[in-house]
C-alpha positions as CSV (number, residue, x, y, z in Angstrom):
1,X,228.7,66.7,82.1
2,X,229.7,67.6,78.8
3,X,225.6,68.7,77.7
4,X,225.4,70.2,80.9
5,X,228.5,72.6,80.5
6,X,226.7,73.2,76.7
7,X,223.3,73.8,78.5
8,X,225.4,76.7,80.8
9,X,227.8,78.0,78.1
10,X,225.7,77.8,74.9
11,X,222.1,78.8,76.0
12,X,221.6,74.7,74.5
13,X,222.7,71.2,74.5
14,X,222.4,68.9,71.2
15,X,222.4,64.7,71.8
16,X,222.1,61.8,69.7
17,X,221.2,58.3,70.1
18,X,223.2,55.8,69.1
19,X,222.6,52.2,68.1
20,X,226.2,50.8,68.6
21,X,225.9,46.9,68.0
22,X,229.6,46.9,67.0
23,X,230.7,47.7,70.3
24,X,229.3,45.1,72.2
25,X,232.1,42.0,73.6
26,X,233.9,40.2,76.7
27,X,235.8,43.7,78.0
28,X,233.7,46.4,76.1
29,X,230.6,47.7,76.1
30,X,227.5,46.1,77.9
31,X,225.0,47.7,76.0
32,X,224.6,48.9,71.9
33,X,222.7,52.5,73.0
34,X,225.4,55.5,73.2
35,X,224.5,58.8,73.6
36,X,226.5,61.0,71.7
37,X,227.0,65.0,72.8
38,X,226.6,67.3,69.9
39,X,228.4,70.7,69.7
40,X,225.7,73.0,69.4
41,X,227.3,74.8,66.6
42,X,226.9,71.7,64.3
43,X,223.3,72.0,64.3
44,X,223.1,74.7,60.8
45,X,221.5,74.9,57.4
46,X,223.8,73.3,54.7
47,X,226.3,74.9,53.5
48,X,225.3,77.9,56.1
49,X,222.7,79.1,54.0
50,X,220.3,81.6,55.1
51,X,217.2,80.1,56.8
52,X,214.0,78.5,54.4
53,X,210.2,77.9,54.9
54,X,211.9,74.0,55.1
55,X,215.3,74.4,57.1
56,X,215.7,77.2,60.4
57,X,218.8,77.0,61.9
58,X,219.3,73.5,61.0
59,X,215.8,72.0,61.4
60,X,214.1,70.6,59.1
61,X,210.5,71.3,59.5
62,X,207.4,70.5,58.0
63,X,203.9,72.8,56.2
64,X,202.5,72.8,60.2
65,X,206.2,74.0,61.8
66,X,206.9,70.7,63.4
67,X,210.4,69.7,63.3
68,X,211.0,66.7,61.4
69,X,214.9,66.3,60.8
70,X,218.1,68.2,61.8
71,X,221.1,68.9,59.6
72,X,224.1,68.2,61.7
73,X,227.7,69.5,60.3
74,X,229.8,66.6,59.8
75,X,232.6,68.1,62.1
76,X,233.0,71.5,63.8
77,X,233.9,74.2,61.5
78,X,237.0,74.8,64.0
79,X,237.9,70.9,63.8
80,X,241.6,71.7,61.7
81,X,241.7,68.3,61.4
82,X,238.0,67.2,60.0
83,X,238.4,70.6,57.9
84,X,236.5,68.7,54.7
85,X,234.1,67.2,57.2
86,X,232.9,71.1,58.2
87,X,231.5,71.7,54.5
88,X,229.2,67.9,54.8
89,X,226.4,67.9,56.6
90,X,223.8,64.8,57.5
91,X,220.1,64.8,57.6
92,X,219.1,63.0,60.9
93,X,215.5,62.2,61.3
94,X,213.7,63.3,64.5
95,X,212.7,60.0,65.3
């Protein structure tokens, strides 16, 4: 629900797959995948910088325009409580 309402609201939804082998046990999870829904506004250059031939809007791309990583804000800028978090940001490879 939560990527869908992104999808409507935003123009875009942002997910992330999860390998979660932690979570696994009697009562918990039954699996290790997790999907996790990413605020679209995450997804920026470092620091907010302006756009690169290397980093547009926070993907990492590659000399033929292929996206190869995305930089991910390490909480929402509007997170009071993450406030440090909103100034680190974490290259996740596309695959």
């Amino acid at each position: 629900y939560l990527g869908f309402r992104h999808k409507i609201v935003d123009g875009d939804a942002l997910a992330m797959m999860r390998w979660e082998p932690g979570r696994l046990g009697v009562g918990r999870a039954q699996y290790c995948t997790a999907v996790q829904v990413i605020d679209p506004d995450r997804l920026s250059n470092p620091m907010r910088t302006f756009d690169t031939k290397r980093c547009r809007g926070g993907v990492v791309i590659d000399d033929f325009g292929a996206a190869i990583g995305y930089q991910i804000e390490q909480a929402h800028m509007g997170d009071w409580w993450d406030a440090a978090k909103s100034l680190q940001w974490v290259e996740v490879p596309r695959e």
